[in-house]
VMD Tcl script that draws the C-alpha trace (Angstrom):
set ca {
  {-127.27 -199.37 -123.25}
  {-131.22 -198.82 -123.97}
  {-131.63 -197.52 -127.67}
  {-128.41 -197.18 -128.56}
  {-127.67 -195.81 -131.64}
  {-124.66 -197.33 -133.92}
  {-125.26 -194.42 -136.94}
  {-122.56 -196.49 -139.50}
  {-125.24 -200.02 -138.81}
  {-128.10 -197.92 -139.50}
  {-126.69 -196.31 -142.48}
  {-125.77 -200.01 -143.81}
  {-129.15 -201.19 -142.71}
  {-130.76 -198.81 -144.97}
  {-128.42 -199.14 -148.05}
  {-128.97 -202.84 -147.98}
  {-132.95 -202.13 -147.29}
  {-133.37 -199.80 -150.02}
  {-130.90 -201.72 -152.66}
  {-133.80 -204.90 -151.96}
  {-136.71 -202.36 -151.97}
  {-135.69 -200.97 -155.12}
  {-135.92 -204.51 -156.84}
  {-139.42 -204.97 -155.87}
  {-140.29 -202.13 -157.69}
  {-142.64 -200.53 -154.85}
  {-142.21 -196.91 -153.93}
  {-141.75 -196.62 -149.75}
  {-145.25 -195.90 -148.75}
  {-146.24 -199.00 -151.28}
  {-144.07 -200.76 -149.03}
  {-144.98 -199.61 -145.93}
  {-148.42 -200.37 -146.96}
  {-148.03 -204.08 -147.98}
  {-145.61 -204.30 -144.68}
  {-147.93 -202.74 -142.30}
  {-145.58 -200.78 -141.00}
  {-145.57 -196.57 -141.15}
  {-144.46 -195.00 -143.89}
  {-142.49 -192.52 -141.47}
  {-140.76 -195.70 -140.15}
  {-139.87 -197.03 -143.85}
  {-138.83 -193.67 -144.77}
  {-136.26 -193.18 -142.00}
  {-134.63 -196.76 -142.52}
  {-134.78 -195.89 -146.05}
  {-132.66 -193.05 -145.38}
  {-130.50 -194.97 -142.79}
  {-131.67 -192.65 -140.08}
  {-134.24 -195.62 -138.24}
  {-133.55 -198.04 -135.27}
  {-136.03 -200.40 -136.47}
  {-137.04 -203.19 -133.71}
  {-136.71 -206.88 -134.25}
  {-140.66 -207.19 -135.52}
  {-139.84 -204.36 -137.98}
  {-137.03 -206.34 -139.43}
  {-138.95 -209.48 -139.25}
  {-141.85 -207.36 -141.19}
  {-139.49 -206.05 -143.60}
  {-137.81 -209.10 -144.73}
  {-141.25 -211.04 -145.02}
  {-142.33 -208.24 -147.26}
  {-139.42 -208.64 -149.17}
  {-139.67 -212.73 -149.13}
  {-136.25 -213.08 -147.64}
  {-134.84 -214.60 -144.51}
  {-133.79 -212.21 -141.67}
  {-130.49 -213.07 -142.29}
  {-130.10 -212.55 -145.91}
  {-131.72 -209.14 -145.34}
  {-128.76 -208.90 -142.86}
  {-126.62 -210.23 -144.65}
  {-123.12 -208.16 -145.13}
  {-123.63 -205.45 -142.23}
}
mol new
graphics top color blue
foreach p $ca { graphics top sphere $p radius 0.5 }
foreach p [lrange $ca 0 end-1] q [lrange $ca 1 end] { graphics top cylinder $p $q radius 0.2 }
display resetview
């Protein structure tokens, strides 16, 4: 079951990730820059084509100064 890929989840994931980016105003690589995260990485889940790990999910909600679970929230 390593890196298992659920394509509908990461499609979701990345609606729901780019709906909150897009109210921050920042552009991905102005995101991946304040998250410290790749911009390759932000791109993909962005697109809904990344598997991002728990610390990237972590890092993307802090950047986006919501809970883990609201940036969940709905898939």
């Amino acid at each position: 079951m390593i890196g298992v890929k659920d394509e509908e989840l990461s499609k979701a994931f990345g609606r729901r990730f780019r709906e909150l980016r897009l109210q921050t105003g920042m552009s991905t690589r102005e995101f991946a820059d304040t998250a410290g995260i790749s911009h390759a990485q932000i791109y993909n889940i962005d697109n809904g084509k990344g598997n991002p790990t728990l610390g990237t999910i972590k890092a993307v909600a802090r950047t986006l100064n919501i809970s883990v679970s609201e940036l969940l929230h709905g898939l």
